[in-house]
PDB file as gemmi writes it, atoms N, CA and C in Angstrom:
CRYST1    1.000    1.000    1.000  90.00  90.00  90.00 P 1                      
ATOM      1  N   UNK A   1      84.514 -68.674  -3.211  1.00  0.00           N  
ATOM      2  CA  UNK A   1      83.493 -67.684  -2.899  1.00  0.00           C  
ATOM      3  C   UNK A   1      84.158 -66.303  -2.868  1.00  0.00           C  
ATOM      4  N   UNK A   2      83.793 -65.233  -3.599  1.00  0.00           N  
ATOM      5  CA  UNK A   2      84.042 -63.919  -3.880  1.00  0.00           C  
ATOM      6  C   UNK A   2      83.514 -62.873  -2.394  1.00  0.00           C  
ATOM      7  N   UNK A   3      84.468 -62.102  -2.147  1.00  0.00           N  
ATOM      8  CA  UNK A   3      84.388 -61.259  -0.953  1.00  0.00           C  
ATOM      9  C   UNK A   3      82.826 -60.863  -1.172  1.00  0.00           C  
ATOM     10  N   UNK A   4      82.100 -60.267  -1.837  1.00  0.00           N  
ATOM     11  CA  UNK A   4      81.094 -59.647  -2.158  1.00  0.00           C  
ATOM     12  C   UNK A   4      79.834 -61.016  -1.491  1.00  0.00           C  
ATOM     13  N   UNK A   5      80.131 -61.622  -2.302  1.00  0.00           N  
ATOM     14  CA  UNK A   5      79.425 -63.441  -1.208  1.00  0.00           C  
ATOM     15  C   UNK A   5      79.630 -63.304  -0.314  1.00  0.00           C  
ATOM     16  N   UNK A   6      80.555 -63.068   0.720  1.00  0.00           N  
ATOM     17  CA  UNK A   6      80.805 -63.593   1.745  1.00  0.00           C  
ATOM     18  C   UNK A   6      80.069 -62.476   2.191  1.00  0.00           C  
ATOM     19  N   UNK A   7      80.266 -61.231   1.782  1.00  0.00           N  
ATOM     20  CA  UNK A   7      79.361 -60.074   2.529  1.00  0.00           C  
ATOM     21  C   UNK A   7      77.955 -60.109   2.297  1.00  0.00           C  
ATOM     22  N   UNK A   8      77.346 -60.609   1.612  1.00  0.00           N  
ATOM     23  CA  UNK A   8      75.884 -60.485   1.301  1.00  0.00           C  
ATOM     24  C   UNK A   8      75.187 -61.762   2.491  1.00  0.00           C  
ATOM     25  N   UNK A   9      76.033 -62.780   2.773  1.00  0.00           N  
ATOM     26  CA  UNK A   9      75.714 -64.080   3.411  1.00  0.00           C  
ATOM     27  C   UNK A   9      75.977 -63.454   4.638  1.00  0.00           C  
ATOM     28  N   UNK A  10      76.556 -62.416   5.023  1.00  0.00           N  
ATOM     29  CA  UNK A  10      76.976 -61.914   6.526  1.00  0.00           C  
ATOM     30  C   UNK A  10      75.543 -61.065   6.838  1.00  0.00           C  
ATOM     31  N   UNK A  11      75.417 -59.928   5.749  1.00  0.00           N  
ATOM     32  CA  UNK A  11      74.417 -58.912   6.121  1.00  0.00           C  
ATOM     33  C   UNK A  11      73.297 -59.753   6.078  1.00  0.00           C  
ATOM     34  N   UNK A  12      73.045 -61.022   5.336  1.00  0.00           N  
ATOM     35  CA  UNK A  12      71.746 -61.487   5.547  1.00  0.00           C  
ATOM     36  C   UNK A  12      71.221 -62.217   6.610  1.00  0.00           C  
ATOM     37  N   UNK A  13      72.426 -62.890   7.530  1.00  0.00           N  
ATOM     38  CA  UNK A  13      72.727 -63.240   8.985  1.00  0.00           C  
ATOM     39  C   UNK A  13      72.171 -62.300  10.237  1.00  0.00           C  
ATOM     40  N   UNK A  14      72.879 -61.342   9.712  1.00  0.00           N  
ATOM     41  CA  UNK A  14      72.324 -60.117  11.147  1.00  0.00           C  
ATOM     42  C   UNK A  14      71.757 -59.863  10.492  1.00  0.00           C  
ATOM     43  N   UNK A  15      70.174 -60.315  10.772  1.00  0.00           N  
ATOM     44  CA  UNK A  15      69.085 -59.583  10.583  1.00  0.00           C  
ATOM     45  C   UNK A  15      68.736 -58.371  11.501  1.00  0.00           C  
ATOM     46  N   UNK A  16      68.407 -57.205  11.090  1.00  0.00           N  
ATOM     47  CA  UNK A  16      67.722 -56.027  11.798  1.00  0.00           C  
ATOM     48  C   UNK A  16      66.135 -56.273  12.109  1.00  0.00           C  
ATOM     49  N   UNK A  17      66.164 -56.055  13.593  1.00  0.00           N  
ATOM     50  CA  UNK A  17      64.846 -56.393  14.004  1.00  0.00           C  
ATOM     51  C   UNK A  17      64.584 -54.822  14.106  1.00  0.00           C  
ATOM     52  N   UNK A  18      63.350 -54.446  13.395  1.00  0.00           N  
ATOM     53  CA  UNK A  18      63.487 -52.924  14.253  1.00  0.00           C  
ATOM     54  C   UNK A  18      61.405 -52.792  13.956  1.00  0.00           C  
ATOM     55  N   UNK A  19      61.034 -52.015  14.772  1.00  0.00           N  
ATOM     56  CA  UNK A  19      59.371 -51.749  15.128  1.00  0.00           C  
ATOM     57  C   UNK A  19      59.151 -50.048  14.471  1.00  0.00           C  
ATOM     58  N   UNK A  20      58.362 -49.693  13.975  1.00  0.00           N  
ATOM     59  CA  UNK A  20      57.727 -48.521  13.763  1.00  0.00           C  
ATOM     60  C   UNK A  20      56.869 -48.017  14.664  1.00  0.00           C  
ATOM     61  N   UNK A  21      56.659 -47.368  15.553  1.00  0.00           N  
ATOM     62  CA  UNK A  21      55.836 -46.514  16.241  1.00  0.00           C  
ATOM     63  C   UNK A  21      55.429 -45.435  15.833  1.00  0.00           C  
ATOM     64  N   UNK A  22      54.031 -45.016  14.817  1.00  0.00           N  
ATOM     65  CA  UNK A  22      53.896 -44.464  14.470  1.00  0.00           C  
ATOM     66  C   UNK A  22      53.413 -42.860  15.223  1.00  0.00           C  
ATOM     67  N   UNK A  23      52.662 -43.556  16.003  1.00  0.00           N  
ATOM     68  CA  UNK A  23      52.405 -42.461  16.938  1.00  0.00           C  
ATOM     69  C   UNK A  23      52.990 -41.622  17.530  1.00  0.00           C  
ATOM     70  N   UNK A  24      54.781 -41.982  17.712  1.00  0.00           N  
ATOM     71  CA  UNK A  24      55.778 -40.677  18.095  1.00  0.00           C  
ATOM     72  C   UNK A  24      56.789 -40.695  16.921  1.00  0.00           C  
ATOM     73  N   UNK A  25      56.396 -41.084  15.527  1.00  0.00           N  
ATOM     74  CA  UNK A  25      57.207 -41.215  14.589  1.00  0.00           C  
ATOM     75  C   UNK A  25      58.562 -41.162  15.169  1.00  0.00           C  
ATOM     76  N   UNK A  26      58.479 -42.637  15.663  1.00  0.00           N  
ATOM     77  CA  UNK A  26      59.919 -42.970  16.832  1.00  0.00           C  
ATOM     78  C   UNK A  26      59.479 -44.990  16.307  1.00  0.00           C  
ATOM     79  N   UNK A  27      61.353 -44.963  15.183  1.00  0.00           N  
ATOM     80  CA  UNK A  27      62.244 -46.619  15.304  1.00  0.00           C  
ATOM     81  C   UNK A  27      62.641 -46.952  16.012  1.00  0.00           C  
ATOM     82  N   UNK A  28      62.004 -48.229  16.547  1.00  0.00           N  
ATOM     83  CA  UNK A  28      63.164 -48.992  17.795  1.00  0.00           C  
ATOM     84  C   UNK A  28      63.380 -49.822  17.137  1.00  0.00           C  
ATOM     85  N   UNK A  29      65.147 -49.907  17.221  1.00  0.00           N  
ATOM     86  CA  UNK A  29      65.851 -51.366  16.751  1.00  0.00           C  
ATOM     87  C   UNK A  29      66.379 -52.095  18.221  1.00  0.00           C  
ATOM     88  N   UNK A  30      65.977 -53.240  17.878  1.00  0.00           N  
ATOM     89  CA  UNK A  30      66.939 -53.974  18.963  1.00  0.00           C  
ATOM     90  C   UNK A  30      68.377 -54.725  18.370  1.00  0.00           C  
ATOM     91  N   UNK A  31      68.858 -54.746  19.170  1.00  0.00           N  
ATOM     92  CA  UNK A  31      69.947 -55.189  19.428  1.00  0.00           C  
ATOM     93  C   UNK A  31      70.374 -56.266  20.189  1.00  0.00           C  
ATOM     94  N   UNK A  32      70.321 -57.338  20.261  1.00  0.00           N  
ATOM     95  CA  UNK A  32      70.147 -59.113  20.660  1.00  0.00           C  
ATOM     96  C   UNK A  32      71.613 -59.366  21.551  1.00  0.00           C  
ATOM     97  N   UNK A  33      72.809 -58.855  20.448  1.00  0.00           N  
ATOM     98  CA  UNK A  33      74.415 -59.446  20.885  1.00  0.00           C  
ATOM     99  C   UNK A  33      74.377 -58.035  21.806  1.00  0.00           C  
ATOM    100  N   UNK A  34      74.264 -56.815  22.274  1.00  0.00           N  
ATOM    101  CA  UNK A  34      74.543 -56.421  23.004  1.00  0.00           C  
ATOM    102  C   UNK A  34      73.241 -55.720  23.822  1.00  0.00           C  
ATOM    103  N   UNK A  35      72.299 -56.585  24.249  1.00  0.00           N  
ATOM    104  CA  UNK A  35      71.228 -56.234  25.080  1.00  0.00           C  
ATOM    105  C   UNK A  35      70.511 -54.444  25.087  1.00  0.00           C  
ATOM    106  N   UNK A  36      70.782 -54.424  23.885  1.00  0.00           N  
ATOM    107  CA  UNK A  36      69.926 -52.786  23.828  1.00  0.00           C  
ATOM    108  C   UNK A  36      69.296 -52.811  22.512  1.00  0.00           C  
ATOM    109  N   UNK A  37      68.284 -51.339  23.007  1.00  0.00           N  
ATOM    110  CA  UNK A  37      66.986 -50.546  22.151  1.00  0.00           C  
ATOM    111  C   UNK A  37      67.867 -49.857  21.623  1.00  0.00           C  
ATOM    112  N   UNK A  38      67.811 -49.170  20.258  1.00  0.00           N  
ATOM    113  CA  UNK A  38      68.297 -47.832  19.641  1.00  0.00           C  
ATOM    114  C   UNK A  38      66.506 -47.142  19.325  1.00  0.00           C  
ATOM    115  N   UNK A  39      66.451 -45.875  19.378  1.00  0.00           N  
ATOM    116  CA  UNK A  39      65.478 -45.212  18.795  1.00  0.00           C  
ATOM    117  C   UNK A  39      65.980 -43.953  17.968  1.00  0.00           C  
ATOM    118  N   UNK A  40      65.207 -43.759  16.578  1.00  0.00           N  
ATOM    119  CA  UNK A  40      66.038 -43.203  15.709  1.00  0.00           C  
ATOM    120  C   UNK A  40      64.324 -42.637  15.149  1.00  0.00           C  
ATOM    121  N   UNK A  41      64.248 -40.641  14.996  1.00  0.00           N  
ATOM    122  CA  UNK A  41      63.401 -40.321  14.896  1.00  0.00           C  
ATOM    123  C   UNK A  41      62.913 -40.312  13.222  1.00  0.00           C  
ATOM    124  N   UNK A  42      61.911 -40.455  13.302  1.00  0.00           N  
ATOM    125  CA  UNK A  42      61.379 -40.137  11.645  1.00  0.00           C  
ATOM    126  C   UNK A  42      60.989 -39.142  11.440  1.00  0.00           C  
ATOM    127  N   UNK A  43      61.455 -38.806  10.106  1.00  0.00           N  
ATOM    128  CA  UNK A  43      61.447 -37.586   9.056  1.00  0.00           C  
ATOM    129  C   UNK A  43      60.837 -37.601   8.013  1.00  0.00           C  
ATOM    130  N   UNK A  44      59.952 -37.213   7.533  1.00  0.00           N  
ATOM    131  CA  UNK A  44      58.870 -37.122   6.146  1.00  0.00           C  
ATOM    132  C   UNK A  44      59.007 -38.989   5.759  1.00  0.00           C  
ATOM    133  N   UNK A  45      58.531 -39.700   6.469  1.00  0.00           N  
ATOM    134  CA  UNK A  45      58.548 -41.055   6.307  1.00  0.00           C  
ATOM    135  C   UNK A  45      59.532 -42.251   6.700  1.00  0.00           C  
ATOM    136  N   UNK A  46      61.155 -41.275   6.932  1.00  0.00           N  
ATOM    137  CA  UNK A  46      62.163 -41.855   6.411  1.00  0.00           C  
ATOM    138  C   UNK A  46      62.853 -42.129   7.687  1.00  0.00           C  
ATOM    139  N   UNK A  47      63.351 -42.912   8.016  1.00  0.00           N  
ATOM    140  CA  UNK A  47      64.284 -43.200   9.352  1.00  0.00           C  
ATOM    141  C   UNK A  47      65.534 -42.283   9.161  1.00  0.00           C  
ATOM    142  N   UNK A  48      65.495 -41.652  10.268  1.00  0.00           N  
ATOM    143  CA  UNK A  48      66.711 -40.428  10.554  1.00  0.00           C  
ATOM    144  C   UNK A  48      67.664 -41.211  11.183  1.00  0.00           C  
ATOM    145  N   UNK A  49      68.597 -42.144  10.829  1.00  0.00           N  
ATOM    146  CA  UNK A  49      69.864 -42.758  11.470  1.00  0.00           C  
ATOM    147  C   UNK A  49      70.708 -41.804  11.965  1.00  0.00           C  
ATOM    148  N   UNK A  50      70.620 -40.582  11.762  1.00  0.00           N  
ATOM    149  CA  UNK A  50      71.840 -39.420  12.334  1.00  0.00           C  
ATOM    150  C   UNK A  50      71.167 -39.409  13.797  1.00  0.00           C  
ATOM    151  N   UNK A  51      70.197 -39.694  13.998  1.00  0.00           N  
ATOM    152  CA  UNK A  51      68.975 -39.378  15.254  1.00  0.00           C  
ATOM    153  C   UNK A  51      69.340 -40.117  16.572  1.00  0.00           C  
ATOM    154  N   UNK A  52      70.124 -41.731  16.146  1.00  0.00           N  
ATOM    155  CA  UNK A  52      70.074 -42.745  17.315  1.00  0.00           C  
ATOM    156  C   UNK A  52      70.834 -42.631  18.285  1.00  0.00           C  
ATOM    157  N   UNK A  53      69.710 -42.852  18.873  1.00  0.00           N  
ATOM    158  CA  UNK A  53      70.310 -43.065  20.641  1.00  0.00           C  
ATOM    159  C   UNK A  53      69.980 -44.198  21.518  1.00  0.00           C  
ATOM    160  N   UNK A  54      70.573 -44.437  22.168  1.00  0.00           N  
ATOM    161  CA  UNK A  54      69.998 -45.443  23.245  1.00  0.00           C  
ATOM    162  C   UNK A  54      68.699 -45.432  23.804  1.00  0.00           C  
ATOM    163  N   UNK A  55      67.840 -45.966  23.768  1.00  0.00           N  
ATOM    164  CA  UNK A  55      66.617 -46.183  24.473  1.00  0.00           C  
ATOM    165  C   UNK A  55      66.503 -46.832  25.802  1.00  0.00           C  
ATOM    166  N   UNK A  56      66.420 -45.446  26.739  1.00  0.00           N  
ATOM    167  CA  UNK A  56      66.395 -46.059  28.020  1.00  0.00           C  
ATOM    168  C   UNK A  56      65.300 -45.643  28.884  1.00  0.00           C  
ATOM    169  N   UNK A  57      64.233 -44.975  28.661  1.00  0.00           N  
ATOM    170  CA  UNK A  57      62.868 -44.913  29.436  1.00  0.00           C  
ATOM    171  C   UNK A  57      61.919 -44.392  28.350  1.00  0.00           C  
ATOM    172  N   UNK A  58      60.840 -44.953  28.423  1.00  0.00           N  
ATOM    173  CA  UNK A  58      59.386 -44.962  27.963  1.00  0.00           C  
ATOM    174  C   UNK A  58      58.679 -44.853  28.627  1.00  0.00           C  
ATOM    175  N   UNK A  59      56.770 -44.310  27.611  1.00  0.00           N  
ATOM    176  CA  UNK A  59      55.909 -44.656  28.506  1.00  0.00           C  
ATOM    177  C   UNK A  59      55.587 -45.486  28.647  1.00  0.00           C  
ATOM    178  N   UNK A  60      54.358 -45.858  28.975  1.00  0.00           N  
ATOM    179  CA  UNK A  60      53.514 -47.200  29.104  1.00  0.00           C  
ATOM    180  C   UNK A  60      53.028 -47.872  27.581  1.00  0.00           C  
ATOM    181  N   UNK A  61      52.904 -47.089  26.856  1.00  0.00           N  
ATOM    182  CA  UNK A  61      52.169 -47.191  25.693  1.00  0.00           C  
ATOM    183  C   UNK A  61      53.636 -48.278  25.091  1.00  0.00           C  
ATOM    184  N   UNK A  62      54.448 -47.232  24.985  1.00  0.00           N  
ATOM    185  CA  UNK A  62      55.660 -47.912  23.941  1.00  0.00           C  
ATOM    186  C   UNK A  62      56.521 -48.993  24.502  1.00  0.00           C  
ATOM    187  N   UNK A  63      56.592 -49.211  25.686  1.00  0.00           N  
ATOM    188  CA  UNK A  63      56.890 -50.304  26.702  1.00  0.00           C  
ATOM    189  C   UNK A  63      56.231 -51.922  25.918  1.00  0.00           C  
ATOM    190  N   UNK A  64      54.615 -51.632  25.992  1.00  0.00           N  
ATOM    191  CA  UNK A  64      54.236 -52.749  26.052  1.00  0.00           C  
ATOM    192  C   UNK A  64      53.911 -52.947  24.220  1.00  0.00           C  
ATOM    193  N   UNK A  65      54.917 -51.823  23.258  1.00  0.00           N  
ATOM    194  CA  UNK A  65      54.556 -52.109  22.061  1.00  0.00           C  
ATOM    195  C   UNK A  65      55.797 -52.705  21.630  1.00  0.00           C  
ATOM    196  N   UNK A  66      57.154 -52.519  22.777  1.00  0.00           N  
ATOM    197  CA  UNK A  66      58.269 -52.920  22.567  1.00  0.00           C  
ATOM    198  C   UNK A  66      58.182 -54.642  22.836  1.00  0.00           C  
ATOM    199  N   UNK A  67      57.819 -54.725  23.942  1.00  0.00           N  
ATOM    200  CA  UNK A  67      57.784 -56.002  24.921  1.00  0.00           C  
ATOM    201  C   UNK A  67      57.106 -56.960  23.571  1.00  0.00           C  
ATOM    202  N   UNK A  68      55.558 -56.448  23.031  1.00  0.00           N  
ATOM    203  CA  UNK A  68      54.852 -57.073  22.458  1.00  0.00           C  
ATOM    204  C   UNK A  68      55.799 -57.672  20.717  1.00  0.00           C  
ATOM    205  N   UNK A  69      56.518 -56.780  20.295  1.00  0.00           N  
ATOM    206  CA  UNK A  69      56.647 -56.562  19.009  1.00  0.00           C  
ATOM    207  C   UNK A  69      57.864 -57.286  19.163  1.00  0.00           C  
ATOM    208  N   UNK A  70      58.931 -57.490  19.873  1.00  0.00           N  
ATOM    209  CA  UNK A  70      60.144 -58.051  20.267  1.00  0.00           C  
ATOM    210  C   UNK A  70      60.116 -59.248  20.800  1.00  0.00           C  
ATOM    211  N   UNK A  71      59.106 -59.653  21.708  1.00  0.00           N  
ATOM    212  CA  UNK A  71      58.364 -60.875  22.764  1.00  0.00           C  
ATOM    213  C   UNK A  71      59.666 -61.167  23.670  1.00  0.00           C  
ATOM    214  N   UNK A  72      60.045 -59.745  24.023  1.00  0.00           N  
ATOM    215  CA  UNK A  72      61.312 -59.247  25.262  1.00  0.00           C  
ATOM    216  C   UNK A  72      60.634 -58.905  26.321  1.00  0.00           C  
ATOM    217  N   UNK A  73      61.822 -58.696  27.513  1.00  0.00           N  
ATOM    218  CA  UNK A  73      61.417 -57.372  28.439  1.00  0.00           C  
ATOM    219  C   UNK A  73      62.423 -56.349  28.427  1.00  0.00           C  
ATOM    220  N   UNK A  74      61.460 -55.233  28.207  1.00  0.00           N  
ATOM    221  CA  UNK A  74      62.600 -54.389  27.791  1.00  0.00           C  
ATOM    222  C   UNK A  74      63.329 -53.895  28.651  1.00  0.00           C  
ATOM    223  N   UNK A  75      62.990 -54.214  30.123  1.00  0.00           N  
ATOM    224  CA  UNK A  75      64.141 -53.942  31.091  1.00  0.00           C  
ATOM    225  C   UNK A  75      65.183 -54.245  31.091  1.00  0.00           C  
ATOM    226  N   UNK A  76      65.448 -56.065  30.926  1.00  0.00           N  
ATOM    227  CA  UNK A  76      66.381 -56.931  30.438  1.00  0.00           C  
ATOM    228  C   UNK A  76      67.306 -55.635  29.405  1.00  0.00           C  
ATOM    229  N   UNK A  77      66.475 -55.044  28.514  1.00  0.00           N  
ATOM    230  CA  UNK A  77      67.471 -54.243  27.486  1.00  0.00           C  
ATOM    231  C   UNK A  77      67.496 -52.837  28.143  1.00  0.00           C  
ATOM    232  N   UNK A  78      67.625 -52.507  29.375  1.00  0.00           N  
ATOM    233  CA  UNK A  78      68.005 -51.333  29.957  1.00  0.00           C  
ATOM    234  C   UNK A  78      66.744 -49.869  29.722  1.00  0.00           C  
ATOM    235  N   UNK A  79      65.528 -50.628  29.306  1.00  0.00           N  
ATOM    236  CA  UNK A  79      64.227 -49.592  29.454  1.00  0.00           C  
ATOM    237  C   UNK A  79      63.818 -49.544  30.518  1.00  0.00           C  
ATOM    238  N   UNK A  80      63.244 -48.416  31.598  1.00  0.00           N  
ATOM    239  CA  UNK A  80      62.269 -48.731  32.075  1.00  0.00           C  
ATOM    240  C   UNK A  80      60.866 -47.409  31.634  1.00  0.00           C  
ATOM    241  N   UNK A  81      59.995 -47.913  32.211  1.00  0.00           N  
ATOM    242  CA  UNK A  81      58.862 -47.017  31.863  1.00  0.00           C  
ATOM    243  C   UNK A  81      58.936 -45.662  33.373  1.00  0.00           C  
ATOM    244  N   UNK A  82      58.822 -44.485  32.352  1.00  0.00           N  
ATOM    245  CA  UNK A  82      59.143 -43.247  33.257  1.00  0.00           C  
ATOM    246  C   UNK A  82      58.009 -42.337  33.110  1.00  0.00           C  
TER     247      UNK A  82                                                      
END                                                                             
């Protein structure tokens, strides 16, 4: 098996879970192996990765779109609603 295999069978392993919130053109990715949210803002459609940060308080709205869309609690991942 060729390095390039072995990398395509890795990236297809860690899958990226991540949610669109359109309403604050705001990505949440989770993160499973180390118990956190990233949120990374959008730009003319496009996910701004220069943007991410830790996600650590929400409102109510994006709380229960995280909880819902993940079937987490996002406290468990260091959110709370503020």
């Amino acid at each position: 098996m060729t390095k390039s295999h072995i990398l395509v069978k890795y990236i297809q392993k860690k899958e990226t879970k991540m949610l669109i919130i359109k309403e604050y053109l705001t990505a949440v990715k989770l993160d499973e192996e180390n118990k956190l949210l990233f949120a990374y803002d959008i730009k003319n459609k496009i996910i701004d990765e220069q943007s991410e940060g830790i996600l650590s308080e929400v409102n109510e709205l994006m709380y229960q779109k995280i909880a819902s869309h993940f079937h987490i609690k996002p406290e468990d991942f260091g959110v709370q609603i503020g």
